[in-house]
Structure formats: C-alpha cells, structure tokens
N, C-alpha and C positions, 0 to 999 in steps of 0.2 A: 212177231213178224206181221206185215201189215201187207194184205194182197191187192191188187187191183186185176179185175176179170175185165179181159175185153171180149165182147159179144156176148154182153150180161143177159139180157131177155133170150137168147136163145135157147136151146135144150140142154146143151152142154154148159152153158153159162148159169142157168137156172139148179142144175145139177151140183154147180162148184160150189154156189152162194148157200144152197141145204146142207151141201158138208163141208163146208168154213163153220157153217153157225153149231153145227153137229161136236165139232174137233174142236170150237171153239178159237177159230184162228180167226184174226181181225180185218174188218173188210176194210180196206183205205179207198177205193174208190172201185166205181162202175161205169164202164166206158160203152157205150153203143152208139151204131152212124145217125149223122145228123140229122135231125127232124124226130126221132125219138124218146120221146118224153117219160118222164114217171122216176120215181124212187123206194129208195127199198131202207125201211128202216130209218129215216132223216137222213140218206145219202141219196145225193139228186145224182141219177143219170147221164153222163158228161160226155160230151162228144171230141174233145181236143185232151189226148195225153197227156201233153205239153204244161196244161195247167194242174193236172191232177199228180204227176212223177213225184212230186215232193213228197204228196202221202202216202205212199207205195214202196215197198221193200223190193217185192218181184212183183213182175205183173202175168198170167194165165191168157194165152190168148188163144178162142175157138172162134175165130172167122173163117173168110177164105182165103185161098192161096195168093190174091189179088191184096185181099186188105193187108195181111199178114206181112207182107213184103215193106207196104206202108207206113204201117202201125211202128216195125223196125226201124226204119228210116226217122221217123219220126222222134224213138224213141233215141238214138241214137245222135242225138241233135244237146239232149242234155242227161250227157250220163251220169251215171252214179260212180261215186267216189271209192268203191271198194274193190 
C-alpha cells in the first residue's frame, strides 16, 4: 500500500512519514500548500493531488478544517476505482 500525507512538513505530517518509514509502509507522495518547497527521500513536495492520486493507495490528511473540505473536493474530481 502506498500513502500520500497531506500536510507533510507539519507535526502530525512529520510524525506519519517516521512511522511509514518505521512499519515500512511506502510513501507515494507528499502534498503541502503552495510555495512550499523541499523533499523527503527523492520525493519532491507537491502541491496539487490531482497530479500525485495515481501514486497513492489512501491519502492521510492533517491540515485544517478549511483545507480538509478542499483537499476532498479535490480528491473527489478523480476517484479511485475500488
């Protein structure tokens, strides 16, 4: 299974990516808001879902209440076939 963390530089985001690597669960992408730069491991930092859903099984999302709503909407635009 392949996870994508959205609000990856945060606490809770920094948190997920220590125990993904921990448990050995694979990271498919890392999403934080735009103008955010850096990567973790030869995975660049990505600001649009849209492009990153293909490599992500589930996605873990710790933002706010604001983006969260977004993020869905977003996510929701190209779902997954299961």
């Amino acid at each position: 299974m392949r996870i994508g963390i959205i609000g990856a530089k945060g606490r809770m985001g920094q948190a997920l990516i220590e125990i993904a690597e921990e448990e050995k669960i694979e990271i498919g992408a890392l999403i934080e808001k735009e103008g955010v730069k850096g990567e973790y491991k030869e995975i660049k930092y990505e600001n649009d879902l849209r492009k990153v859903s293909d490599n992500v099984d589930v996605f873990l999302e710790f933002t706010d209440p604001e983006a969260t709503l977004e993020n869905t909407l977003k996510l929701m635009e190209k779902p997954k076939p299961y």
